[in-house]
C-alpha positions as CSV (number, residue, x, y, z in Angstrom):
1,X,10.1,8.7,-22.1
2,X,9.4,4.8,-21.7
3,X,6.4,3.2,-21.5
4,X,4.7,2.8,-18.6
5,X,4.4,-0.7,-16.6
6,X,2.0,-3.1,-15.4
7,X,1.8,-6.0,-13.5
8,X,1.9,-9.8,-14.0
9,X,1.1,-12.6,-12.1
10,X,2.1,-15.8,-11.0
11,X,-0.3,-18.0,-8.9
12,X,2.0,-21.1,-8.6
13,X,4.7,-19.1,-7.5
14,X,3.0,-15.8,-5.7
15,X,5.2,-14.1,-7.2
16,X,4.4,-10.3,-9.0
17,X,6.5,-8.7,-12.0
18,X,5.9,-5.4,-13.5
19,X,7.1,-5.2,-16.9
20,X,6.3,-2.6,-19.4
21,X,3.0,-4.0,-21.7
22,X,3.4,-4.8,-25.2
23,X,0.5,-5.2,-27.3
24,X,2.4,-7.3,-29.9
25,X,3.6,-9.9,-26.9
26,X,0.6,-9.7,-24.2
27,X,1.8,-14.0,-23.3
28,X,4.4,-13.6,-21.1
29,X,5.9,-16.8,-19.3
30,X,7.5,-17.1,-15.2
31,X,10.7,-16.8,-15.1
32,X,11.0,-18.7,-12.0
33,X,8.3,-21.6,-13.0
34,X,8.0,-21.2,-16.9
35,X,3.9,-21.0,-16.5
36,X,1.5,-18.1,-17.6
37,X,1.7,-14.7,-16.4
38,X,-1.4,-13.6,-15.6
39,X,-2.0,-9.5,-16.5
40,X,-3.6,-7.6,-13.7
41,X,-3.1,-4.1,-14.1
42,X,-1.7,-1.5,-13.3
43,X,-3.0,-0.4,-10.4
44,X,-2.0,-3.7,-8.7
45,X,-0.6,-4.2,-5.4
46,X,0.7,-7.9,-4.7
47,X,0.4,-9.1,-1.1
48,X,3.2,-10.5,0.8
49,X,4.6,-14.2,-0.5
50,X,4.0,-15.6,3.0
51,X,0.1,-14.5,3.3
52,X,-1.7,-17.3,1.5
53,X,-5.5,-16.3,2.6
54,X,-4.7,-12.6,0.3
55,X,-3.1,-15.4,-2.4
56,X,-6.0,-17.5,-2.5
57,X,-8.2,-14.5,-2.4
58,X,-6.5,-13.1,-5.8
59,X,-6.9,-15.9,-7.2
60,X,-10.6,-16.3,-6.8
61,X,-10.6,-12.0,-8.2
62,X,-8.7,-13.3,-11.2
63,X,-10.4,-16.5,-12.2
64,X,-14.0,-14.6,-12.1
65,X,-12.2,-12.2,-14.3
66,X,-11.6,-9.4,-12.0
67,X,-8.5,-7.3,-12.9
68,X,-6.6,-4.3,-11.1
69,X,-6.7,-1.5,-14.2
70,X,-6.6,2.0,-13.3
71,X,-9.3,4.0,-14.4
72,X,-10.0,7.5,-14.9
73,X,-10.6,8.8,-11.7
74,X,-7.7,6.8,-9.5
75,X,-7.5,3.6,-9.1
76,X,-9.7,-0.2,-10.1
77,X,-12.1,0.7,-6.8
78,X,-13.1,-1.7,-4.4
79,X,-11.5,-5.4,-4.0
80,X,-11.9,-8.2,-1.4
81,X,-8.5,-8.9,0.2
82,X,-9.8,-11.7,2.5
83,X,-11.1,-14.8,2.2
84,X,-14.3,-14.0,4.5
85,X,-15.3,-10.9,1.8
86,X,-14.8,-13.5,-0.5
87,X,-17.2,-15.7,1.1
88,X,-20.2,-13.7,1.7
89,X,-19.9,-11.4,-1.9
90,X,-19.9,-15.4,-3.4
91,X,-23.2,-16.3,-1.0
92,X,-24.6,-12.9,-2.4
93,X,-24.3,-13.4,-5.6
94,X,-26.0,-17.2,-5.4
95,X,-28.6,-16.0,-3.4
96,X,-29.5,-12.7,-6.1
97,X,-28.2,-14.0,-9.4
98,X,-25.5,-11.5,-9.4
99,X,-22.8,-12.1,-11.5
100,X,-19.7,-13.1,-9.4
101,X,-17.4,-10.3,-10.9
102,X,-19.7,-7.5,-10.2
103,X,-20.9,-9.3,-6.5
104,X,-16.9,-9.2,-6.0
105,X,-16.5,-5.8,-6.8
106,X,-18.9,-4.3,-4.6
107,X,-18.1,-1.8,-1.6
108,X,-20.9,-3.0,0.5
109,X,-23.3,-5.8,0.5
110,X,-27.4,-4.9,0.9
């Protein structure tokens, strides 16, 4: 039985690869760019190439750190996909103190 994937990403190119993870090479390069690969997850779904708002919306998940792992009951749980949820979970977490990758991860704002 093989091992099971997970994904990568590219920001420069929006592009998404799932290859299988290897602890003893976690770097993996673009083959379309030759930059980074970011690693996600598992339980990541890329958007379409074309929808730059959902693009620029990962990347804000990613740079505060926020990843797409499955966990034990299903899958990561709650992410923004535009830039508005963005926006007001950001405005939150300025407002309370909140650290910006749990204000991003939250279902619903108080």
């Amino acid at each position: 039985m093989g091992h099971a994937k997970t994904s990568f990403v590219c920001l420069p190119c929006r592009a998404s690869y799932k290859q299988p993870y290897d602890r003893d090479r976690p770097h993996r390069t673009c083959p379309r760019c030759a930059e980074p690969l970011i690693h996600v997850g598992a339980a990541f779904a890329a958007p379409r190439r074309r929808d730059t708002a959902a693009w620029r919306t990962l990347s804000v998940l990613l740079h505060a750190g926020v990843h797409f792992h499955k966990g034990c009951c299903g899958g990561p749980g709650y992410r923004p996909r535009t830039p508005r949820e963005v926006r007001e979970r950001m405005t939150y977490a300025r407002r309370t103190g909140e650290p910006f990758a749990r204000a991003l991860t939250r279902y619903d704002l108080p």
